[in-house]
C-alpha positions as a printed Julia matrix, in Angstrom:
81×3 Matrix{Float64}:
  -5.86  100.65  45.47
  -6.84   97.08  45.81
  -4.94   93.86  46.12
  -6.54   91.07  44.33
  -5.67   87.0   44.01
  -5.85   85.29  40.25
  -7.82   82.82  40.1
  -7.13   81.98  36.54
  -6.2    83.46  33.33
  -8.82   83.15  30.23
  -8.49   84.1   26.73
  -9.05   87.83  26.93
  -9.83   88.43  31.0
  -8.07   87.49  34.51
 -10.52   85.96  37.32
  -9.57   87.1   40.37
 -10.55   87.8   43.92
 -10.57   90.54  46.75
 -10.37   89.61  50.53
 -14.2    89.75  50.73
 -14.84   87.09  48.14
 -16.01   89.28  45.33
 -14.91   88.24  41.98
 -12.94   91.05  39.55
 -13.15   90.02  35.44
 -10.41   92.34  34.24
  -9.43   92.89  30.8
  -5.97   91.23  29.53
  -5.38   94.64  27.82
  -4.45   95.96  31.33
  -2.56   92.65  32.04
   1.17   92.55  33.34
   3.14   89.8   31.79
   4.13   88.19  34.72
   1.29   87.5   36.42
   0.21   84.1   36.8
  -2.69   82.08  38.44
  -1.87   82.69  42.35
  -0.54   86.21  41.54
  -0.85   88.63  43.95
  -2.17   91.66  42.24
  -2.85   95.67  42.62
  -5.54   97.38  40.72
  -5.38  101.33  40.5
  -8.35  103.86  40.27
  -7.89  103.93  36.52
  -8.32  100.0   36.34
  -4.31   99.07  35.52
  -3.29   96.0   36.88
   0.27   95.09  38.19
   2.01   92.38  40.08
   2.55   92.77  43.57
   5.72   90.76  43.73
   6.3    91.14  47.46
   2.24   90.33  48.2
   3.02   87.38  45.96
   6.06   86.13  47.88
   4.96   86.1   50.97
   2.03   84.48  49.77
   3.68   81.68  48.25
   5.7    81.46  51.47
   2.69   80.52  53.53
   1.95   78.01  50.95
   4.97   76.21  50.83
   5.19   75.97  55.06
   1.2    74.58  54.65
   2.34   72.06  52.44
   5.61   70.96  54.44
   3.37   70.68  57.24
   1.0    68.22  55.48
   3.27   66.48  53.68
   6.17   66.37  55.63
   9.22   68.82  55.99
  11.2    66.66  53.72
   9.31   66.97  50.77
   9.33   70.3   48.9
   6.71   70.72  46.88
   7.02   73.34  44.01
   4.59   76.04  43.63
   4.41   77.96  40.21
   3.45   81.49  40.7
């Protein structure tokens, strides 16, 4: 199983990438409907896609503390995946 990143959503494909950098065009037939760009997804042997919630969380987590450290700790800047 890998874990991918979206990179963005087009008309009939998601763009996203694998911890080495290699880009993954996968079909939106296999598409869960709550991913979103910044998703944190899992793709099986038999190419279905699904949302890593947890993977996503934590990702969005380190995010979030990145921005409060650039901007400040008093701003909280949303993030929408």
């Amino acid at each position: 199983m890998k874990f991918l990143s979206v990179d963005r959503i087009e008309k009939n494909h998601i763009i996203c990438e694998d911890e080495n950098g290699e880009v993954h065009d996968i079909p939106v037939k296999n598409l869960d409907k709550d991913i979103k760009e910044g998703s944190v997804v899992s793709l099986n042997n038999k190419g279905e896609v699904k949302i890593d919630q947890q993977k996503t969380n934590i990702r969005k987590n380190i995010i979030l503390k990145l921005r409060r450290k650039i901007y400040g700790a008093d701003k909280n800047p949303k993030i929408d995946f």
